[in-house]
VEXLUMMAR-5500 format. One record per residue (C-alpha): x, y, z; residue in three letters. Coordinates in steps of 0.001 Angstrom, whole numbers, plus 500000, padded with zeros to 6 digits. Layout:
<gugus>
XYZala
...
</gugus>
This chain:
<gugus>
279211909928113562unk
278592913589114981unk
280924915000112565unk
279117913100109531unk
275670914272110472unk
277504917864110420unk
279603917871107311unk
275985916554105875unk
273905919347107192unk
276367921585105749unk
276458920748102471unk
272947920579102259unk
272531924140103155unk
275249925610101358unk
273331923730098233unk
269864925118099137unk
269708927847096996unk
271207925908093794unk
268811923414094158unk
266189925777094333unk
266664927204090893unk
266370924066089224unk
262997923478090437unk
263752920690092796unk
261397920551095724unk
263512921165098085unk
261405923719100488unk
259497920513101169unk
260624918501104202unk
260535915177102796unk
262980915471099848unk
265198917020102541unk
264547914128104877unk
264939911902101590unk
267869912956100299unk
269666913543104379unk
268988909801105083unk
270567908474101875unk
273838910254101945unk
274131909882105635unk
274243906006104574unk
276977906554101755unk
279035908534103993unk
278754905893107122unk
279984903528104728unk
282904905116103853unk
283630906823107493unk
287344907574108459unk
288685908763111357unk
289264912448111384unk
292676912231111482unk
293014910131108214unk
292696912720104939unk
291897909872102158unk
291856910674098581unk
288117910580096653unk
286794910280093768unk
282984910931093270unk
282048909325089573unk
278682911530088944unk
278895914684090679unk
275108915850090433unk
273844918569092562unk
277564918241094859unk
275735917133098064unk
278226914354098383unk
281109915848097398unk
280787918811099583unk
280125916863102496unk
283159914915101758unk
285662917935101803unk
283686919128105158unk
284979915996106335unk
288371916971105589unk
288717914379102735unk
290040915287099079unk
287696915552096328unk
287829915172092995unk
284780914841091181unk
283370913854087550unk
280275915237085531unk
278978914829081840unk
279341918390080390unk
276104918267078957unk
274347918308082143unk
272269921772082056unk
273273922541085499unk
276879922230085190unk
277422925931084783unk
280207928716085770unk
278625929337088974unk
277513926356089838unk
281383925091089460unk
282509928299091380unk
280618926703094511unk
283149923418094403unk
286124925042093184unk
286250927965095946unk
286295924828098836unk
289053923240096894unk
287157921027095168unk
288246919402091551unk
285462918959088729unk
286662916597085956unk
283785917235083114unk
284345913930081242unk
282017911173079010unk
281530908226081308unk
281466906130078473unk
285095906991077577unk
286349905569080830unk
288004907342083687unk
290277910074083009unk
292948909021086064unk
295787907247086579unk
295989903742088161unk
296247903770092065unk
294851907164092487unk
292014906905094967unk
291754905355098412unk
287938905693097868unk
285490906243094465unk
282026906770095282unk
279597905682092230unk
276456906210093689unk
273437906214091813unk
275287906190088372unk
275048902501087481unk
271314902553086941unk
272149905274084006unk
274336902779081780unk
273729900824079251unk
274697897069080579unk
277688896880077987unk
279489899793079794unk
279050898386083246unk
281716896285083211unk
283866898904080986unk
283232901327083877unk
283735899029086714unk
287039897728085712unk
288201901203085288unk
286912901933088760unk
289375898941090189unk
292251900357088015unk
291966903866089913unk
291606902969093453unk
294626901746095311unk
295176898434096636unk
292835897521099028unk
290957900984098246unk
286991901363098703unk
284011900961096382unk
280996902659097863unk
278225901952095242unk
274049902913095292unk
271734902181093158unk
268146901739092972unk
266854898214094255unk
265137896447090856unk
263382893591093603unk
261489896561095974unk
258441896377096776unk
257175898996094813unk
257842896756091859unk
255971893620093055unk
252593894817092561unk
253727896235088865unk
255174892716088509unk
252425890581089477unk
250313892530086945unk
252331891982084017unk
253695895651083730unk
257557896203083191unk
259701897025086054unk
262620897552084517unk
263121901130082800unk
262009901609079470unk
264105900407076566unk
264262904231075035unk
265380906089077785unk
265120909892078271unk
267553911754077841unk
269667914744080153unk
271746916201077446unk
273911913519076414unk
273151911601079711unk
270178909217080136unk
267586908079082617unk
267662905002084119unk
268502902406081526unk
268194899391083645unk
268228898485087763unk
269676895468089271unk
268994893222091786unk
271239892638095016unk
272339889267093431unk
273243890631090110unk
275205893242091811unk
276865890717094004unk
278194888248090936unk
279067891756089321unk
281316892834091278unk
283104889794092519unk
283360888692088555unk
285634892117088483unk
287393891495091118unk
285952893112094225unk
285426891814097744unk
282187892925098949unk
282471893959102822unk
279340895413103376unk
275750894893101380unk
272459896985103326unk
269373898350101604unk
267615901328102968unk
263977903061102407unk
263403905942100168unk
259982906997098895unk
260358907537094985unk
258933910568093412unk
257513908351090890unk
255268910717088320unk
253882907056087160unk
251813907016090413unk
249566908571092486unk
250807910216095906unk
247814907745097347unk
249740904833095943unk
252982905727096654unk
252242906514100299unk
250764902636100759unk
253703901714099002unk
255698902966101628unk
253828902480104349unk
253545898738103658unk
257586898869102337unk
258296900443106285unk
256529897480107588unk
258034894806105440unk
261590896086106150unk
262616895013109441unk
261999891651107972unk
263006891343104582unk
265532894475103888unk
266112893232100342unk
262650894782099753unk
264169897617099924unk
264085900707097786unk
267769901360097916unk
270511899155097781unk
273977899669099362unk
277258898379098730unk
281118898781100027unk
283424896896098157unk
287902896469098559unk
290068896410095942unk
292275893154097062unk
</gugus>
């Protein structure tokens, strides 16, 4: 996994000064720490042998963290974005393009722009959370069209049962997003989270075999609470996790295309 931990710290730098400009706190070492540990999960799940060059897709291309660590991997990249996204710029697009890197700008909601079979994997990571249910399964089924038989799903999303949400639950507060999301250009916030079950009868309803199903730990920048709260938060999520991991902040998912 030395050469994952690489292609990650990589990307990360390359993207320093991008994120910087759009006020992103990235000079401070948790969101680095934050954001390291999450990818280095994605990528794990989708590890190949360095001699095997498979074909991605990345459905939501963001800041490019993933993507870029991909193609240091040696993998080829295509990646989607919603043109509407304020970042998605000249230069910002210069920074994929010069490393070979394709950018697809393209409405989600219109379906994917490829032909069938295309991709050995598609990474939809932290996308899922940002449509409205009804396009789910649009999206989903469009996602098995694309990949290749027995081709990879690596999917993360936000965990809807973490702890985090338990107290807010028990209280009679919502958990869920609210029902008029904000909105990123023509993008939204979350519109609604899921639970690991929901995810599960999801996915197998479309068709995929789930392989792999892990949660991982990621303290929220949550502007609805305090840093005091969100630190206990954690701290008691840290100690919870060894023994129930489907409390969870994060949840994480490789399905196969039969």
């Amino acid at each position: 996994m030395r050469q994952v931990k690489e292609a990650l710290n990589k990307a990360i730098s390359l993207l320093y000064a991008t994120l910087k400009t759009q006020g992103l706190p990235v000079d401070n070492r948790q969101f680095y720490k934050v954001w390291y540990d999450h990818y280095l999960r994605i990528l794990q799940l989708a590890y190949c042998p360095s001699h095997i060059t498979p074909t991605t897709l990345e459905i939501g291309l963001g800041y490019g963290i993933l993507s870029l660590a991909l193609k240091f991997r040696g993998y080829e990249v295509v990646a989607t974005e919603h043109p509407s996204r304020k970042y998605v710029k000249e230069d910002f697009l210069n920074i994929f393009l010069k490393k070979d890197i394709k950018i697809v700008l393209h409405d989600l909601n219109e379906g994917l722009p490829f032909q069938n079979s295309s991709f050995d994997i598609i990474f939809f990571c932290d996308v899922i959370e940002h449509l409205y249910p009804w396009k789910v399964l649009l999206i989903l089924n469009e996602i098995k069209r694309c990949l290749k038989k027995e081709g990879l799903l690596i999917l993360s999303t936000p965990n809807l049962c973490r702890f985090s949400n338990i107290p807010r639950f028990l209280t009679g507060r919502r958990i869920n997003p609210p029902l008029i999301p904000r909105k990123f250009g023509e993008t939204f916030d979350h519109v609604r989270e899921f639970s690991f079950k929901e995810l599960k009868d999801i996915l197998k309803g479309v068709g995929f075999k789930i392989e792999v199903l892990k949660f991982g730990l990621i303290p929220f920048f949550d502007l609805t609470q305090s840093e005091r709260i969100k630190k206990i938060n954690y701290f008691i999520s840290k100690l919870l996790y060894p023994i129930c991991p489907w409390y969870g902040d994060e949840i994480y998912i490789k399905g196969i295309k039969p």
